[in-house]
PDB file with SEQRES, HELIX, SHEET and CRYST1 records, atoms N, CA, C and O in Angstrom:
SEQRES   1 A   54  UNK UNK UNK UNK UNK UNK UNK UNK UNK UNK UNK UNK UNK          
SEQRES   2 A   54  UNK UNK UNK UNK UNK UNK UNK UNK UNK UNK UNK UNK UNK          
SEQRES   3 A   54  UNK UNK UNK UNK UNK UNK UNK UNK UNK UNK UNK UNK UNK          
SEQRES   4 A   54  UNK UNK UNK UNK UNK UNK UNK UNK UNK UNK UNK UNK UNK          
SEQRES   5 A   54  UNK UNK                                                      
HELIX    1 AA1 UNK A    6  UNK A   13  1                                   8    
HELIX    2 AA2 UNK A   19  UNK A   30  1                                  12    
HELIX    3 AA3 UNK A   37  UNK A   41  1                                   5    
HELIX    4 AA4 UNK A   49  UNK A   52  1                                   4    
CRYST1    1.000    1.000    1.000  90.00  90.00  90.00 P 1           1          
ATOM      1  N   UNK A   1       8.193  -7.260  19.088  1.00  0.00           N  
ATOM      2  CA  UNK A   1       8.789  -7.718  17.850  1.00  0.00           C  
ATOM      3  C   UNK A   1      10.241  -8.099  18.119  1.00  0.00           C  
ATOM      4  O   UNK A   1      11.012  -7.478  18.850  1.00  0.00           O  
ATOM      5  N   UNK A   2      10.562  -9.431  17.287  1.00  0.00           N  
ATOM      6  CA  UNK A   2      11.950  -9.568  17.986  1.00  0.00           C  
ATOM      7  C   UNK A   2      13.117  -8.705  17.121  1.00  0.00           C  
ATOM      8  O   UNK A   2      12.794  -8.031  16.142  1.00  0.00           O  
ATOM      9  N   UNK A   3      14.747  -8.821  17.677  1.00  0.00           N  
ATOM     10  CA  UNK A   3      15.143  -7.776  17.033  1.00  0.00           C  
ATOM     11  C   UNK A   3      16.165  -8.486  15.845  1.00  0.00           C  
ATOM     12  O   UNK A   3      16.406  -9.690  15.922  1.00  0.00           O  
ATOM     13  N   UNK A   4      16.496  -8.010  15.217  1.00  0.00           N  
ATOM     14  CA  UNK A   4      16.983  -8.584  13.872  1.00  0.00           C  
ATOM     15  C   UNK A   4      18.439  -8.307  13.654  1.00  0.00           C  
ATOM     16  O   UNK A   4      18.473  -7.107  13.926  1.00  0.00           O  
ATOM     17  N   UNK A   5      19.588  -8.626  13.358  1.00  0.00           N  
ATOM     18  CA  UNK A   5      20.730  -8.112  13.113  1.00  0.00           C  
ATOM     19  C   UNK A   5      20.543  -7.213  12.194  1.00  0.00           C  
ATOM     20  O   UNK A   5      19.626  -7.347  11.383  1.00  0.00           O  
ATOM     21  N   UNK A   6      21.712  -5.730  12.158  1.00  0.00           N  
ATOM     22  CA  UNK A   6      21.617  -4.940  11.206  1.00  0.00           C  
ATOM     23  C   UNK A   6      21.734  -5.304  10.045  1.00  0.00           C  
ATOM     24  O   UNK A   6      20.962  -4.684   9.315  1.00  0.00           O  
ATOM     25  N   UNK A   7      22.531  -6.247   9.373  1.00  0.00           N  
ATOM     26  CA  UNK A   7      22.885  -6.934   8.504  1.00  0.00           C  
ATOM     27  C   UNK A   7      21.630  -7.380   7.269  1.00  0.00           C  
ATOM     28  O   UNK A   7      21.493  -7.319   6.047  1.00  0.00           O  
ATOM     29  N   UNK A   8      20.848  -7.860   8.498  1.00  0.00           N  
ATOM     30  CA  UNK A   8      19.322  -8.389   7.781  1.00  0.00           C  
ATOM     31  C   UNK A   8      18.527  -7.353   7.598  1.00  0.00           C  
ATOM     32  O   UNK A   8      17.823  -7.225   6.597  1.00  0.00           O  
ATOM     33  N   UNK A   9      18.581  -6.475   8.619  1.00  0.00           N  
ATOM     34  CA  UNK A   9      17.708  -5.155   8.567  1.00  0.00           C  
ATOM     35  C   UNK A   9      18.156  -4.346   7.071  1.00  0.00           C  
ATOM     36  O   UNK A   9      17.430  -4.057   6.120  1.00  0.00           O  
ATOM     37  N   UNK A  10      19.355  -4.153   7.225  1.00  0.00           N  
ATOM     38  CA  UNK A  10      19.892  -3.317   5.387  1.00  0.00           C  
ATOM     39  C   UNK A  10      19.567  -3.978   4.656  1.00  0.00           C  
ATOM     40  O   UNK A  10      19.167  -3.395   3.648  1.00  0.00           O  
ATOM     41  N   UNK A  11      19.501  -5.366   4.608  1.00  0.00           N  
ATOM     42  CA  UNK A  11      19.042  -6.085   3.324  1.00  0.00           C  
ATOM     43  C   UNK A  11      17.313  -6.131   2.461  1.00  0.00           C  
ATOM     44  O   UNK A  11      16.882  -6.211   1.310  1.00  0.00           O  
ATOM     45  N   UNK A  12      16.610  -5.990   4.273  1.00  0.00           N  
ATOM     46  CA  UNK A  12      15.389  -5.751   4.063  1.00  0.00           C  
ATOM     47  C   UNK A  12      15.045  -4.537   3.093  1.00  0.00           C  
ATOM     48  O   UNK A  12      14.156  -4.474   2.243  1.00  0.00           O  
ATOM     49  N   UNK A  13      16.046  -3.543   3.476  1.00  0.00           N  
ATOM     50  CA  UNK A  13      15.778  -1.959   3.117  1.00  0.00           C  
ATOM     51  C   UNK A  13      16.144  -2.018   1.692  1.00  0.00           C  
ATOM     52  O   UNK A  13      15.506  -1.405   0.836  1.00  0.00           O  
ATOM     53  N   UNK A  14      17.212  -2.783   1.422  1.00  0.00           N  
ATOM     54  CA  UNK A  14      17.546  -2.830   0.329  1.00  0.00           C  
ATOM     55  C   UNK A  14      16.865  -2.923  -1.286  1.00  0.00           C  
ATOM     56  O   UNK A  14      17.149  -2.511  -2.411  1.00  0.00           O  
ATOM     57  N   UNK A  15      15.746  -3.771  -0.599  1.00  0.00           N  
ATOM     58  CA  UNK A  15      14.744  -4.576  -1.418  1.00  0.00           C  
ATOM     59  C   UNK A  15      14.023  -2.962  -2.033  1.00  0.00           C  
ATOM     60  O   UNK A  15      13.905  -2.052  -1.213  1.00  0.00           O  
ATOM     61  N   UNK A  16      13.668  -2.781  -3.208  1.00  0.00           N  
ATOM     62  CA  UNK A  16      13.269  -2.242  -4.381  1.00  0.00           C  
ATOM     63  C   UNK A  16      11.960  -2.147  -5.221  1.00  0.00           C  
ATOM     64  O   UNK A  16      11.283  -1.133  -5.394  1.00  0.00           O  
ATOM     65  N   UNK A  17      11.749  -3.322  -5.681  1.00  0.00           N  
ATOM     66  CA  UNK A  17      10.222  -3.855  -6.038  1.00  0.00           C  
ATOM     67  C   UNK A  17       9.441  -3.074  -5.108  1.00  0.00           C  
ATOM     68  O   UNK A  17      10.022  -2.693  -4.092  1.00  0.00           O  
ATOM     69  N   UNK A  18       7.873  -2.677  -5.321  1.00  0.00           N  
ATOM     70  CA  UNK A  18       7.174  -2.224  -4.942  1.00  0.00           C  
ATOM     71  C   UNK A  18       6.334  -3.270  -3.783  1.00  0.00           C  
ATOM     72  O   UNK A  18       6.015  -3.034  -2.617  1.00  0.00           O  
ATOM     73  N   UNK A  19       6.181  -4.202  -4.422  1.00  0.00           N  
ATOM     74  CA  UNK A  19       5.323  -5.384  -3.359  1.00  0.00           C  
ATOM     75  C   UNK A  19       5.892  -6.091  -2.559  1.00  0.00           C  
ATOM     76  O   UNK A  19       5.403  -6.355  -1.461  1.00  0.00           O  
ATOM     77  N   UNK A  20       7.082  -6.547  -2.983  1.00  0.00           N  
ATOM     78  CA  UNK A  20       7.763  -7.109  -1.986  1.00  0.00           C  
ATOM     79  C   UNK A  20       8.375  -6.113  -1.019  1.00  0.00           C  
ATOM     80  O   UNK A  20       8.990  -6.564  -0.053  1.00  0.00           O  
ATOM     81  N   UNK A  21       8.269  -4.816  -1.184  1.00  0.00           N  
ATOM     82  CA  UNK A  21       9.293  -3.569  -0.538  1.00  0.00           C  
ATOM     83  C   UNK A  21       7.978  -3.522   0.591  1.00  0.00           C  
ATOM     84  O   UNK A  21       8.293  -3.618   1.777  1.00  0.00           O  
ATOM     85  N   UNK A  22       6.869  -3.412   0.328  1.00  0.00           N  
ATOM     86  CA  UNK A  22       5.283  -3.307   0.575  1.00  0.00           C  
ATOM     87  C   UNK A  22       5.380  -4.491   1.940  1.00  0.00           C  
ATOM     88  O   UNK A  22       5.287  -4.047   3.085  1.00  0.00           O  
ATOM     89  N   UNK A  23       5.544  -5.783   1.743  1.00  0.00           N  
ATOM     90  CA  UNK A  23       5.409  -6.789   2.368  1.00  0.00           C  
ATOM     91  C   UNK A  23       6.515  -6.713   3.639  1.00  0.00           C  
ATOM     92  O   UNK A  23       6.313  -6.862   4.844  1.00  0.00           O  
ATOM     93  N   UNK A  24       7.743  -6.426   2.919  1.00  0.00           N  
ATOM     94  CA  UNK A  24       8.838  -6.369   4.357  1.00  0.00           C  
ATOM     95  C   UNK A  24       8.415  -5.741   4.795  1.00  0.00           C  
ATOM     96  O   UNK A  24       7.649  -6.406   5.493  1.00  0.00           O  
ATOM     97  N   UNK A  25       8.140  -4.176   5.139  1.00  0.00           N  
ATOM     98  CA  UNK A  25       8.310  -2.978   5.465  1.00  0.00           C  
ATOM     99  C   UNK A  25       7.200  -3.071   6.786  1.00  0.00           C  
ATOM    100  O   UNK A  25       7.327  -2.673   7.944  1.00  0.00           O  
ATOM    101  N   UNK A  26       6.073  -3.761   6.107  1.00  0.00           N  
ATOM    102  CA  UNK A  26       4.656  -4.149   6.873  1.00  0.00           C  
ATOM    103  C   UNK A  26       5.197  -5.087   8.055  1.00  0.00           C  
ATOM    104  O   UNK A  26       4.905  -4.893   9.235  1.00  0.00           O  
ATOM    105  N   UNK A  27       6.021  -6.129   7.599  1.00  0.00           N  
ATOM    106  CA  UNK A  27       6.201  -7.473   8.482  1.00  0.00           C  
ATOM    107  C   UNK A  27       7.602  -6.389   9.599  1.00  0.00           C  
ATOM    108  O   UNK A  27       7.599  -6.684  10.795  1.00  0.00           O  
ATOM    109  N   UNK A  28       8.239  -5.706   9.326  1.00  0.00           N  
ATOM    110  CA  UNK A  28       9.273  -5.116  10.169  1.00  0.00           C  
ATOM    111  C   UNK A  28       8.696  -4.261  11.071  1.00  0.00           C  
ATOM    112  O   UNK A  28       9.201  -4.186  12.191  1.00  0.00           O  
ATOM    113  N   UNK A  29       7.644  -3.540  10.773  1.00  0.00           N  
ATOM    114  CA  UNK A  29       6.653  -2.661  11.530  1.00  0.00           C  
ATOM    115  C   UNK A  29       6.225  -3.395  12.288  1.00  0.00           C  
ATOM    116  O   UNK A  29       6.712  -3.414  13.419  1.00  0.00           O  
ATOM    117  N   UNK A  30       5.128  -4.292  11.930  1.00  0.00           N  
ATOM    118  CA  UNK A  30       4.014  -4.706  12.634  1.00  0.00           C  
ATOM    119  C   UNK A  30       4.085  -6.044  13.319  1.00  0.00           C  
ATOM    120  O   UNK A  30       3.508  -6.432  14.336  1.00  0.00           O  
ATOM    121  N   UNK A  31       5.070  -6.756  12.389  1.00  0.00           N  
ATOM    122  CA  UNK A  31       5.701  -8.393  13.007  1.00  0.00           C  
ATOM    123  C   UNK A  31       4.940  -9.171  12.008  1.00  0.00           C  
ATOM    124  O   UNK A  31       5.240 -10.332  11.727  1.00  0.00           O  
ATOM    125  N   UNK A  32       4.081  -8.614  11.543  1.00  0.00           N  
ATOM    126  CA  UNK A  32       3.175 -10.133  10.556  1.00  0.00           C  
ATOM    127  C   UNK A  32       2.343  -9.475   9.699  1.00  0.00           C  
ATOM    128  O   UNK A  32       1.920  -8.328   9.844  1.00  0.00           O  
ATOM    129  N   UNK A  33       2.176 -10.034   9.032  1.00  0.00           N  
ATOM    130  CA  UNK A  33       1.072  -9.176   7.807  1.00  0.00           C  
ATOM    131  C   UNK A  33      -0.208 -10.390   6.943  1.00  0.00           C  
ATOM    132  O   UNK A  33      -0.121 -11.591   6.687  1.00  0.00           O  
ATOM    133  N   UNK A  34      -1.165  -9.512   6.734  1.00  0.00           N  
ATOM    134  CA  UNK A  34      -2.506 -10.610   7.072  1.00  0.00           C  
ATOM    135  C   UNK A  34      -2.644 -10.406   5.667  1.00  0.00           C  
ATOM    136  O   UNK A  34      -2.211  -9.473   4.991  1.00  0.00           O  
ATOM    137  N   UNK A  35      -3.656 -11.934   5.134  1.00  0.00           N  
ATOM    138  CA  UNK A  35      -3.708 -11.798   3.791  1.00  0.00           C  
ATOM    139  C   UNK A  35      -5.093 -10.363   3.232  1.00  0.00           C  
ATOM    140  O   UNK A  35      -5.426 -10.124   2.072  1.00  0.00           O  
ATOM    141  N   UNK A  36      -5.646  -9.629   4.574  1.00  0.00           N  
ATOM    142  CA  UNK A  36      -6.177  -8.619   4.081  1.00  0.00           C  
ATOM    143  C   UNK A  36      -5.462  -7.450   3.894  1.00  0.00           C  
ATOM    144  O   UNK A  36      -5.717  -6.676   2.971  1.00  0.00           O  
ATOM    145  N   UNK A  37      -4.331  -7.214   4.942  1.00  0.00           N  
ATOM    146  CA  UNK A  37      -3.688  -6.003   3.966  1.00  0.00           C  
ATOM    147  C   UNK A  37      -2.915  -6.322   3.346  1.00  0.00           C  
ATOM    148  O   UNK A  37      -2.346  -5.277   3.032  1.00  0.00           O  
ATOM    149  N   UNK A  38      -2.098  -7.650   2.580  1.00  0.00           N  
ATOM    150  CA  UNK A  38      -1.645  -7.949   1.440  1.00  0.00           C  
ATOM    151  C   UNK A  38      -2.805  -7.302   0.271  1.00  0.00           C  
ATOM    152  O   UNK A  38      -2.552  -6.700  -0.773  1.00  0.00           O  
ATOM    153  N   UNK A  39      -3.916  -7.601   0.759  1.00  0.00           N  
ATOM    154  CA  UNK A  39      -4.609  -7.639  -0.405  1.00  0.00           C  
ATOM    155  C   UNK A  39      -5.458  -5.828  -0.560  1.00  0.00           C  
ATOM    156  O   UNK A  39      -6.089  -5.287  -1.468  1.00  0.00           O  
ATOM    157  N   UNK A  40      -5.050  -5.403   0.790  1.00  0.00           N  
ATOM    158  CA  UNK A  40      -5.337  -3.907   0.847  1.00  0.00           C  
ATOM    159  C   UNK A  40      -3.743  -3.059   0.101  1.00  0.00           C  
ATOM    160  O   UNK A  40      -3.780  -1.970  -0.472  1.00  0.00           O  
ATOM    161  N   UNK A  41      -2.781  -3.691   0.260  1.00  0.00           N  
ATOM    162  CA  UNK A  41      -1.624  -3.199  -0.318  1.00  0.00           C  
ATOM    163  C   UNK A  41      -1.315  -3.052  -1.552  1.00  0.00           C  
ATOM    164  O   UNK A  41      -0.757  -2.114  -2.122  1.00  0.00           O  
ATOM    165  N   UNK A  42      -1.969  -4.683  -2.192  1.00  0.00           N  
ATOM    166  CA  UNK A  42      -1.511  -4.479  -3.656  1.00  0.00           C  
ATOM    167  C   UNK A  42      -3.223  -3.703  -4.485  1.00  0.00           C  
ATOM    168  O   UNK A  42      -3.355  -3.472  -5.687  1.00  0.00           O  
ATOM    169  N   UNK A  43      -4.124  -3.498  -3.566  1.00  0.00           N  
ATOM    170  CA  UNK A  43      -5.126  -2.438  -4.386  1.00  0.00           C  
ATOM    171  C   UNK A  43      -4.105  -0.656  -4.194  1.00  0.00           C  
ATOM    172  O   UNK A  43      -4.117   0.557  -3.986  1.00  0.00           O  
ATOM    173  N   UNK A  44      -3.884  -1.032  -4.283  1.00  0.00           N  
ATOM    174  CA  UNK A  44      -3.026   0.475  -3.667  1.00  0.00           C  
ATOM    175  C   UNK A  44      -1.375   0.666  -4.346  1.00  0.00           C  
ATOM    176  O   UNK A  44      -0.865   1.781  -4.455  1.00  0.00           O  
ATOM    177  N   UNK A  45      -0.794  -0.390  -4.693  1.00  0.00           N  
ATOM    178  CA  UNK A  45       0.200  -0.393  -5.528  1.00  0.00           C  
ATOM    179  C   UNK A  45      -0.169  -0.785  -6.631  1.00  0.00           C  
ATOM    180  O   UNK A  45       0.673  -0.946  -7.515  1.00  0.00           O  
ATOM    181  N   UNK A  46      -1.595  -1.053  -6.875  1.00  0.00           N  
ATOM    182  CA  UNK A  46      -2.586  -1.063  -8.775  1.00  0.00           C  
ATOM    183  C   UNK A  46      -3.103   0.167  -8.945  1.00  0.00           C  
ATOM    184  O   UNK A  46      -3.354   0.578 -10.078  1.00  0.00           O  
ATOM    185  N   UNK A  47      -3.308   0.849  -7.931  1.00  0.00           N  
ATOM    186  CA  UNK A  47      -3.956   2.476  -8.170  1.00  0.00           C  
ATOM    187  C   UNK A  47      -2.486   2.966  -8.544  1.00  0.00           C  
ATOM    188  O   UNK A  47      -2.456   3.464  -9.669  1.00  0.00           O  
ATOM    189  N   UNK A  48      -1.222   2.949  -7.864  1.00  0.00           N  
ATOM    190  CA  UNK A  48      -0.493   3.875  -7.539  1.00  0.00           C  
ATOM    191  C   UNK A  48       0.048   3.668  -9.241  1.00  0.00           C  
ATOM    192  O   UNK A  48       0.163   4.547 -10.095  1.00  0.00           O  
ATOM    193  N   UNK A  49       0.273   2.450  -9.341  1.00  0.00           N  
ATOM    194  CA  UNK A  49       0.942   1.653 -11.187  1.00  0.00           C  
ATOM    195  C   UNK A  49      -0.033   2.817 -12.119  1.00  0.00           C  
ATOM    196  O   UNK A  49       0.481   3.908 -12.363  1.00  0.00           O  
ATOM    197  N   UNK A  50      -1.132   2.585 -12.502  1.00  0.00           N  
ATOM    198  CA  UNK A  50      -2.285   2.875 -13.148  1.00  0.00           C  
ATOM    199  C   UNK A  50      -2.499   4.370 -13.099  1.00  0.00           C  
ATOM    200  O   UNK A  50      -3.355   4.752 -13.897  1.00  0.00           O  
ATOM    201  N   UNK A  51      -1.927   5.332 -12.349  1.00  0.00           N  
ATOM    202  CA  UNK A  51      -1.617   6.559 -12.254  1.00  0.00           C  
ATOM    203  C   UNK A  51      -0.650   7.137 -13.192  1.00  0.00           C  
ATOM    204  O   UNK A  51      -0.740   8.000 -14.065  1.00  0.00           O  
ATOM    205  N   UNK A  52       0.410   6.321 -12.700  1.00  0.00           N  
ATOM    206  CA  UNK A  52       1.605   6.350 -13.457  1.00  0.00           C  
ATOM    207  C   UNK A  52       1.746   5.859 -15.003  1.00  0.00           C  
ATOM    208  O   UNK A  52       2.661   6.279 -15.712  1.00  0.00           O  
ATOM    209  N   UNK A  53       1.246   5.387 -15.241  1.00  0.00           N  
ATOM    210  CA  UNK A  53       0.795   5.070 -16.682  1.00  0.00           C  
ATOM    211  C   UNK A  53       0.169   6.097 -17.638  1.00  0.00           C  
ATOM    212  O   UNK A  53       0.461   6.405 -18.793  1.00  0.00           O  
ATOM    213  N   UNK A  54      -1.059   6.658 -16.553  1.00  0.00           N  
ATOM    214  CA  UNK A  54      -1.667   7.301 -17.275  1.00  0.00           C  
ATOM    215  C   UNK A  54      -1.141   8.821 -17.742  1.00  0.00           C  
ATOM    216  O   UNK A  54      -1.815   9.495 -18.521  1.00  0.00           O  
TER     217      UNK A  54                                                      
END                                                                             
């Protein structure tokens, strides 16, 4: 994975939102993120919402 200035790295961290926090976090780990665990992520931030509601 290539390496990123700290600068960009805090900004990444910075990020808040649940899905988009979901999406960096995946792409900084792993280098890329596939539209199946996008789509394994946000079943999992609809369970986690839907908890919290209830």
């Amino acid at each position: 994975m290539p390496e990123f200035p700290k600068d960009f790295i805090d900004l990444c961290h910075s990020v808040t939102a649940k899905r988009p926090k979901t999406v960096i976090d995946h792409i900084l780990e792993y280098g890329f993120i596939t539209t199946e665990d996008l789509s394994q992520a946000s079943k999992k931030i609809s369970l986690i919402y839907c908890k919290k509601k209830s």
